[in-house]
C-alpha positions as CSV (number, residue, x, y, z in Angstrom):
1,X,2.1,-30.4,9.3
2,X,6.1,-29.4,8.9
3,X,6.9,-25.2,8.9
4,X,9.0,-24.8,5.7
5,X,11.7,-22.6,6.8
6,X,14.1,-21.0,4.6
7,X,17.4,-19.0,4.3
8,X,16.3,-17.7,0.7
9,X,13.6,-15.5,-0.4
10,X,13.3,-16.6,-4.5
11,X,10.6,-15.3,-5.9
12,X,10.5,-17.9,-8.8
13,X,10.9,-20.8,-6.3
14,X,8.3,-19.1,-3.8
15,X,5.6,-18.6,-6.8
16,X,6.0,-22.4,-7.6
17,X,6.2,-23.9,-4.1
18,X,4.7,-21.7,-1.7
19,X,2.1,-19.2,-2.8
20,X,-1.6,-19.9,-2.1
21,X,-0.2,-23.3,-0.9
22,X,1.3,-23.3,2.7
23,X,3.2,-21.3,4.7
24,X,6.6,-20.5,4.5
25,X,9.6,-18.5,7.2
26,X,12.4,-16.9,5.4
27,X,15.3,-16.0,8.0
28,X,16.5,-13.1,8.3
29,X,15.5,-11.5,4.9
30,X,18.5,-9.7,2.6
31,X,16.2,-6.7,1.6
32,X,13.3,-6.1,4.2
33,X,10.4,-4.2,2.6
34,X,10.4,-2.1,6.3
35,X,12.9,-0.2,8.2
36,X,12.4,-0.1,12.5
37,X,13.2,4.4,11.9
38,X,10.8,4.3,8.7
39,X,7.9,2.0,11.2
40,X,8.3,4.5,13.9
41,X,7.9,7.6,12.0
42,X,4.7,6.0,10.2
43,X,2.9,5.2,13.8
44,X,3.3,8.1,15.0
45,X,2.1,10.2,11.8
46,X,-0.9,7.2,11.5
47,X,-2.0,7.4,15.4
48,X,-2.6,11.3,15.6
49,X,-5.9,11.8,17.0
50,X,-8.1,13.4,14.2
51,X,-9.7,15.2,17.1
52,X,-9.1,15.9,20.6
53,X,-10.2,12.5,22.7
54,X,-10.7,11.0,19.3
55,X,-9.1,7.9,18.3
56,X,-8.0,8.1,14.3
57,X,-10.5,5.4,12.5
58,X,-7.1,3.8,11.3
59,X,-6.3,3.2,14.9
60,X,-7.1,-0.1,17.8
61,X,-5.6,-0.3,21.2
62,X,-6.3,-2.7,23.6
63,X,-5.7,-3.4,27.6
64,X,-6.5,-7.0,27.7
65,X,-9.5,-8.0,25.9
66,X,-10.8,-3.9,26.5
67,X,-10.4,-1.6,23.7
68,X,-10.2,1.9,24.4
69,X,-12.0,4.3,22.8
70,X,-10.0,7.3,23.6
71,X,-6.4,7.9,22.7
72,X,-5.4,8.8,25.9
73,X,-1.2,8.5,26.3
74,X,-1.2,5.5,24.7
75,X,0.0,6.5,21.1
76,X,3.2,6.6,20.0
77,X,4.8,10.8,20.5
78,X,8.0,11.9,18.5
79,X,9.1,12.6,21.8
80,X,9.5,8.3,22.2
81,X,11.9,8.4,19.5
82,X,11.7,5.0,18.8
83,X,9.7,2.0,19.0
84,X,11.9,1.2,21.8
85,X,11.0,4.3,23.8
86,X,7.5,3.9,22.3
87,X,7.8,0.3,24.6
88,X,9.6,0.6,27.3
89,X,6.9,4.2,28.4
90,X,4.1,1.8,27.8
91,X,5.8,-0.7,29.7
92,X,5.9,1.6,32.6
93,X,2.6,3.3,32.4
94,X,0.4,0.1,32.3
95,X,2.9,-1.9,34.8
96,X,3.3,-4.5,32.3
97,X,0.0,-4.9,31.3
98,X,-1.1,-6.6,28.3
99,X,-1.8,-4.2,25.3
100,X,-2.0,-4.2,21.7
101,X,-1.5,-1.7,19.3
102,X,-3.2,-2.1,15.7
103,X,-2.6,0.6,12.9
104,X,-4.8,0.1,9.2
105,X,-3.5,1.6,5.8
106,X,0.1,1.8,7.4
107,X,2.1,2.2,4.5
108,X,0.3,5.7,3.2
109,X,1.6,7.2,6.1
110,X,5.1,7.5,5.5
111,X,6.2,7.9,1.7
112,X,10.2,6.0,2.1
113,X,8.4,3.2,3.9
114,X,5.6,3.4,0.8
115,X,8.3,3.0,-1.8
116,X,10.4,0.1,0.0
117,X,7.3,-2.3,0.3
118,X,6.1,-1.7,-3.2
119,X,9.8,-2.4,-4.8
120,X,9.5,-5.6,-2.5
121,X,6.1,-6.4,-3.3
122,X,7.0,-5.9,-7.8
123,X,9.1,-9.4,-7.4
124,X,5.6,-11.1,-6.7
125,X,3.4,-9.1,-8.4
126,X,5.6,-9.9,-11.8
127,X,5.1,-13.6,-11.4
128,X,1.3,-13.7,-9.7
129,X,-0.1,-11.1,-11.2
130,X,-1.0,-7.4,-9.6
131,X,-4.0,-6.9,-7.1
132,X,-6.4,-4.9,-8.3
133,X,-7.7,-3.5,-4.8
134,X,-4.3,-3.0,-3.6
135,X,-2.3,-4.8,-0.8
136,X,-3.5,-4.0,2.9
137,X,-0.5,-3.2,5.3
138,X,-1.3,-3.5,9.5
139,X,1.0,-2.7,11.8
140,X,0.6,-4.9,15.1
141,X,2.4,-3.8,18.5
142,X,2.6,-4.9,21.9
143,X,2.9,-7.3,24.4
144,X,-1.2,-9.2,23.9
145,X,-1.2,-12.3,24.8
146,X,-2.8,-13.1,21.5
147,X,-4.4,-11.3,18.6
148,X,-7.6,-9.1,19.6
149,X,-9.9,-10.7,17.1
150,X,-8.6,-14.5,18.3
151,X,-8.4,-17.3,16.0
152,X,-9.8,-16.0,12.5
153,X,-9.0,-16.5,8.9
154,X,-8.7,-13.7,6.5
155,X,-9.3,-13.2,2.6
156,X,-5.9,-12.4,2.7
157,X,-2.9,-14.5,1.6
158,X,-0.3,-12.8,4.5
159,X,3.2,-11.5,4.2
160,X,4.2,-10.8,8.1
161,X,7.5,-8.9,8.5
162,X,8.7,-9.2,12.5
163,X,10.6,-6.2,13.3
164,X,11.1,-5.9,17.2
165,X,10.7,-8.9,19.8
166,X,9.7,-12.6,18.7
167,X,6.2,-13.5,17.6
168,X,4.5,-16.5,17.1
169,X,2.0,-17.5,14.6
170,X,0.1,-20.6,15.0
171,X,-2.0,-22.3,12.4
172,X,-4.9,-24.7,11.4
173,X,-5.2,-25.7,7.5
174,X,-8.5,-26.1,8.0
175,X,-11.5,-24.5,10.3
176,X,-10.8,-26.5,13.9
177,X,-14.1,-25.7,15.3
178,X,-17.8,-26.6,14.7
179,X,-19.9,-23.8,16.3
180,X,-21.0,-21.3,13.9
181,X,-18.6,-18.4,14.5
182,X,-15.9,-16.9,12.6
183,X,-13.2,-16.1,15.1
184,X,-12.5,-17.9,18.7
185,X,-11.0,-16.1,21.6
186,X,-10.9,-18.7,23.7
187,X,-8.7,-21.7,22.0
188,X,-6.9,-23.7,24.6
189,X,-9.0,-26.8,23.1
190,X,-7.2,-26.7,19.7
191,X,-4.3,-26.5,20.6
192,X,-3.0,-29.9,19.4
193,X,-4.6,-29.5,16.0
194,X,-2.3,-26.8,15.2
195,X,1.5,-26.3,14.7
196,X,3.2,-22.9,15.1
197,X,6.1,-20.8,12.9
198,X,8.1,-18.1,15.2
199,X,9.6,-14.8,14.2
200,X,12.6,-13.5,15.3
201,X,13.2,-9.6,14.1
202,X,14.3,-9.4,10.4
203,X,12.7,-12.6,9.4
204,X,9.6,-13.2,7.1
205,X,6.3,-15.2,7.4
206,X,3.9,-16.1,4.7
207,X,0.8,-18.2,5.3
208,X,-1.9,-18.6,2.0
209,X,-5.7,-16.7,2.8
210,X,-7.4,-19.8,3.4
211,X,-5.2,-21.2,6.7
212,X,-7.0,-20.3,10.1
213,X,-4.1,-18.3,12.3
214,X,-4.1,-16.0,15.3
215,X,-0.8,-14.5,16.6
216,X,0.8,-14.5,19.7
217,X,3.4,-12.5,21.8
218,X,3.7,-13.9,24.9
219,X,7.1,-15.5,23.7
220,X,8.3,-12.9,26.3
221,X,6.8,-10.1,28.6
222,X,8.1,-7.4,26.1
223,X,7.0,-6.0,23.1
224,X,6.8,-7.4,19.6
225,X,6.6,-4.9,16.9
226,X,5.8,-6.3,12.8
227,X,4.4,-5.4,9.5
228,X,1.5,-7.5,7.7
229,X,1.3,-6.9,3.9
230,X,-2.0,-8.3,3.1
231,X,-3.0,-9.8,-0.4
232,X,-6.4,-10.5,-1.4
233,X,-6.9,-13.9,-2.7
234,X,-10.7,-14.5,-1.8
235,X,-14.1,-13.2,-1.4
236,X,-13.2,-10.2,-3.3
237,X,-16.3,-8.6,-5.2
238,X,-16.4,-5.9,-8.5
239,X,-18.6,-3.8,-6.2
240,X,-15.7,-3.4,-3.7
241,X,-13.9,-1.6,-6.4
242,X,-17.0,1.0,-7.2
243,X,-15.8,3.6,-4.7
244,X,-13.2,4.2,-6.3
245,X,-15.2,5.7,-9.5
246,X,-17.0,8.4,-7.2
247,X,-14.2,9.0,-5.0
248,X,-10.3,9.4,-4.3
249,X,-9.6,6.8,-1.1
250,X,-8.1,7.2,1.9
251,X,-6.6,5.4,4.4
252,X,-9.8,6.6,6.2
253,X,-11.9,5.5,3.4
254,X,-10.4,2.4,3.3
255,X,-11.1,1.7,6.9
256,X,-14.6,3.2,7.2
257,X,-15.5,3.0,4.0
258,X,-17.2,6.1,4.0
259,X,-18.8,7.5,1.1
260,X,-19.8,4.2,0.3
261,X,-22.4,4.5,-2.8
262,X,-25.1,2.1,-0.7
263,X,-26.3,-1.3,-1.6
264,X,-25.1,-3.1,-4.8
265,X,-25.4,-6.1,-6.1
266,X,-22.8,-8.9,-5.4
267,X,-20.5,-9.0,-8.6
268,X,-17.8,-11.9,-9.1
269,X,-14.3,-10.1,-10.1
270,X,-10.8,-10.9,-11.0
271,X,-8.8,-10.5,-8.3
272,X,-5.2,-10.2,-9.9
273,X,-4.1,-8.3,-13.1
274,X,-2.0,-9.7,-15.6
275,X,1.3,-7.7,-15.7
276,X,1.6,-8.4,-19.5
277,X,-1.1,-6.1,-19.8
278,X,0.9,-3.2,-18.6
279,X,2.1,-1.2,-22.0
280,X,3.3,2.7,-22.1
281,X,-0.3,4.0,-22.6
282,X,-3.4,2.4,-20.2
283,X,-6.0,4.8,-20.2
284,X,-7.6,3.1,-23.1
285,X,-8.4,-0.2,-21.2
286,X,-9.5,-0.6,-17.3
287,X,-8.0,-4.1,-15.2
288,X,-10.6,-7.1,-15.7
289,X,-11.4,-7.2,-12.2
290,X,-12.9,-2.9,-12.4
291,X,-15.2,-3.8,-15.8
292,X,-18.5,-4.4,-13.9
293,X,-17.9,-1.2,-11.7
294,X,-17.0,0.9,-14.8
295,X,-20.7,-0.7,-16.5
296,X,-22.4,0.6,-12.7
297,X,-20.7,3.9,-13.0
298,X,-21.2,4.5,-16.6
299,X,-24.8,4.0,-15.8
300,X,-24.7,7.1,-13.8
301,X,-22.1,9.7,-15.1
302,X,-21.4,11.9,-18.4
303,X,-19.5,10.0,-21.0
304,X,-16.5,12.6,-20.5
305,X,-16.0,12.1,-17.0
306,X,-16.4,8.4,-17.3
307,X,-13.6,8.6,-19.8
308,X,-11.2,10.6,-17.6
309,X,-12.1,8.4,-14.4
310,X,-11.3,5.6,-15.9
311,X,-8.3,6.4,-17.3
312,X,-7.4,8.1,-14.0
313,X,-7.7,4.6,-12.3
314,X,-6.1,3.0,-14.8
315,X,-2.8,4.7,-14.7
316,X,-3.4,5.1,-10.8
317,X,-3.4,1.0,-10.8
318,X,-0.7,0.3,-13.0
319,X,1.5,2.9,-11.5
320,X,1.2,2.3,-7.6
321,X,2.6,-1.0,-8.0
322,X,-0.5,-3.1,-6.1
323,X,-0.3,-0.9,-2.9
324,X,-3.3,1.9,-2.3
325,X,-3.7,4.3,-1.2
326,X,-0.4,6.2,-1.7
327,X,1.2,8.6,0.5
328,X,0.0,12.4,-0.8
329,X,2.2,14.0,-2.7
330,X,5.1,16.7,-1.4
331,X,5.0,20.2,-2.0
332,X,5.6,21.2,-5.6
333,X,9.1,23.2,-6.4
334,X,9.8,25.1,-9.4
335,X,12.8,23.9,-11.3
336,X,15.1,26.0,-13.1
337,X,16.3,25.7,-16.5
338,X,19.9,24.3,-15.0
339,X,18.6,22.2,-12.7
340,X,19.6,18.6,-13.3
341,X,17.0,15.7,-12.8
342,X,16.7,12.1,-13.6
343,X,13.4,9.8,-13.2
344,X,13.3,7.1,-10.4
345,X,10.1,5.4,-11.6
346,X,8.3,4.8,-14.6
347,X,6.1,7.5,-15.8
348,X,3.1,6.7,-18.3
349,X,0.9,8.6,-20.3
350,X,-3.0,8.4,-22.3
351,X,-5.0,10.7,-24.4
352,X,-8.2,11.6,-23.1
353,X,-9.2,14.9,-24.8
354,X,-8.9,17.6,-24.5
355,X,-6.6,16.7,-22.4
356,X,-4.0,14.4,-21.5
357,X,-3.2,12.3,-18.3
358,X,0.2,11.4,-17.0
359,X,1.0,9.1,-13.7
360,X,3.8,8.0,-11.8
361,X,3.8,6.1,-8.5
362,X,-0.2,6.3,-8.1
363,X,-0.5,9.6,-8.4
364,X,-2.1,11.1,-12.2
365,X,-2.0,14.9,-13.3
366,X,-3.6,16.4,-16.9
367,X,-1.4,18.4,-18.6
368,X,-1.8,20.4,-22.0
369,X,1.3,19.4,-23.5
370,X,0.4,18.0,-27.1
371,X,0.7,14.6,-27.5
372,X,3.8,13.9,-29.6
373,X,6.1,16.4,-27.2
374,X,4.3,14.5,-24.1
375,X,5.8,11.2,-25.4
376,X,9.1,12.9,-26.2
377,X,9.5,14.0,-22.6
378,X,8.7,10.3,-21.4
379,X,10.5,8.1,-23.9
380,X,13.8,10.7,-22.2
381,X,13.0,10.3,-18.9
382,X,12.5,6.4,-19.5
383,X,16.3,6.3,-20.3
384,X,17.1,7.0,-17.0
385,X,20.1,8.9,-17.1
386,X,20.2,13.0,-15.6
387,X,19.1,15.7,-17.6
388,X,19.3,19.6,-17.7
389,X,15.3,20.9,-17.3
390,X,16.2,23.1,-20.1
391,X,17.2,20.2,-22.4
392,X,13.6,18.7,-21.5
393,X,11.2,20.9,-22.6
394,X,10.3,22.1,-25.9
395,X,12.3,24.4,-28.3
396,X,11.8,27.8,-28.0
397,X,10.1,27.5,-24.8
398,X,11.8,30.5,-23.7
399,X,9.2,33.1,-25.7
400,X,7.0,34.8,-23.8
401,X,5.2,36.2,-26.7
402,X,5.3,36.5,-30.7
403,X,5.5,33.8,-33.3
404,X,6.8,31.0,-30.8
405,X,3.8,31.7,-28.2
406,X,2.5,27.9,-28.8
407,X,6.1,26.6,-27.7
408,X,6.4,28.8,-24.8
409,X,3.2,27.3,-23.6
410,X,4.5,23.9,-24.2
411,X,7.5,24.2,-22.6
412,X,5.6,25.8,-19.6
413,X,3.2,23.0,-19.6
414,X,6.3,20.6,-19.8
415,X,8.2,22.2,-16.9
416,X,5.1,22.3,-14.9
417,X,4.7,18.7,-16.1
418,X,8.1,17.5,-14.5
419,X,7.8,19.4,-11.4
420,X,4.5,17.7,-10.4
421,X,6.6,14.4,-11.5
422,X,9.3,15.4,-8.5
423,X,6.4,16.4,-6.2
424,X,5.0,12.8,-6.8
425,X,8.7,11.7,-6.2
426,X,9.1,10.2,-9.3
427,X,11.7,12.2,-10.2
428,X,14.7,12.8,-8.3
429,X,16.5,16.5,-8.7
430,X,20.7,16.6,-8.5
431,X,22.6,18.9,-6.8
């Protein structure tokens, strides 16, 4: 089989020709969803021990074919500065030995690095349809002769971003072995059933779930460094989803899958959302793909909290543009009447009495503020444009007490409103 290799990433033209069909290398890509600074600070934020000898559960390295099961000095330290420092001190403290570094959930870790690989990611999702279990990203490092696991295949379609070094990917459309196993380590003897795509830094990979792959470094003796943005396109089951009813994820959670509800029953879901379906107001309807997990939670909670979980998911969903879980949110700052502020993402709303729920970039909040002044604040913010706080929140806001005591709490309840909006970073404040 031919590598298609391209100078032009067209989402159109990839969504008709390429996805879920072969795989395809786009050179040198015009607006990378990953930055080498943005990569660097994430592994190093992702890597820290939890605990002292304890490797982080989002966290593999390898020596060879041994992984270690203590940190040790083999995690990247601000004190590298870069993913080339990061290198070259590994280089020198295992005298060029092969390693590999593997980080899970990568993009919660850094919140910049979040927000470029979700605006890439929207292109796709608007013509395919949005996961409803999120995108996985995995950041692979080193100089390993070939991946840890060995030849495999994933329910993933794959997205690999090469950042650092050259990498190559080799392939089989179909499974090249007969034993019964599900990866190979050793696979000298396929060798001439496959053909092979290679990365140089800024250029971009796909490959569909269902093609057999294992990467390889050993292009050169130093270091590769890329991104994976994993899609799943098979083997994806309702129960997956039921977690997330009883629990906010992690990027520990998502890993361990800890707090796991137990045993259920294998469930056939949708694995895509259509993006048609997206309106102002989604707390009223859940994604296909979460309807037999609602019916198993329902089963087992008040009809109220039911309610507001699934409208939490909902917006959470809809919001987070098909990559969970998001970084946390920053610290919350009060804003002043004269401060100036202007949204940089869409921010929708649902009733769910007594309260309301408002979200923006996978993060959700409830907030008093009655309906019609809620959808006031968000049909003004939806223009785009800067705004004065004070021109924001309700009339006669400014009363502390006396006949205006129900627009003073509105207008607290709206200001309170837009400064959890900036803390999700949603909304951008001018100076």
């Amino acid at each position: 089989m031919t590598l298609v290799i391209t100078d032009t990433l067209d989402w159109d033209t990839f969504a008709e020709q390429h996805w879920d069909r072969r795989p395809v290398l786009f050179k040198a890509v015009a607006q990378p969803p990953f930055r080498e600074d943005e990569v660097f600070r994430a592994a190093v934020l992702a890597t820290r021990p939890p605990a002292p000898r304890v490797m982080a559960p989002t966290t593999q390295f390898t020596i060879g074919r041994d992984q270690q099961t203590e940190p040790g000095t083999f995690l990247p330290r601000e004190a590298d500065g870069s993913l080339d420092g990061y290198a070259k001190r590994m280089t020198e403290e295992l005298d060029g030995r092969r390693h590999a570094l593997v980080v899970h959930a990568f993009h919660a870790f850094h919140a910049p690095q979040w927000d470029r690989e979700r605006r890439f990611c929207s292109g796709l999702w608007r013509r395919v349809g949005l996961p409803v279990s999120g995108a996985i990203t995995t950041l692979f490092h080193g100089n390993y002769e070939h991946s840890p696991v060995g030849v495999h295949k994933d329910r993933f379609a794959t997205f690999m971003f090469a950042l650092r070094g050259r990498k190559r990917m080799r392939f089989w459309p179909t499974c090249p072995w007969s034993e019964p196993v599900s990866s190979m380590l050793d696979y000298q003897h396929l060798l001439e059933t496959s053909f092979t795509a290679e990365a140089e830094p800024g250029d971009l990979l796909y490959w569909p779930a269902d093609y057999y792959h294992v990467g390889e470094s050993d292009l050169s003796s130093e270091p590769a460094t890329s991104v994976n943005i994993g899609v799943p396109r098979t083997g994806h089951r309702a129960d997956y989803d039921i977690p997330e009813f009883l629990y906010d994820p992690t990027p520990y959670s998502l890993v361990t899958g800890e707090a796991d509800p137990g045993a259920l029953p294998p469930v056939a879901g949708a694995l895509l959302m259509d993006p048609a379906l997206a309106g102002a107001r989604l707390g009223d309807r859940l994604p296909p793909g979460l309807e037999e997990a609602l019916e198993t939670y329902r089963r087992a909670g008040d009809e109220q909290r039911v309610r507001e979980r699934t409208a939490v998911l909902s917006l959470r969903k809809w919001t987070a543009d098909g990559v969970q879980p998001v970084p946390p949110p920053a610290p919350v700052r009060a804003l002043a009447d004269t401060d100036r502020v202007r949204a940089l993402a869409p921010v929708r709303w649902t009733d769910c009495p007594p309260v309301r729920l408002c979200g923006a970039l996978g993060h959700v909040t409830r907030t008093p503020l009655p309906a019609e002044a809620l959808g006031r604040l968000v049909t003004r913010l939806a223009e785009g444009t800067p705004a004065g706080v004070g021109d924001l929140v309700p009339a006669g806001a400014q009363a502390p007490d006396g006949p205006d005591d129900a627009a003073h709490e509105d207008g607290a309840a709206a200001r309170r409103l837009l400064e959890e909006l900036e803390s999700f970073r949603a909304l951008e404040r001018l100076t």
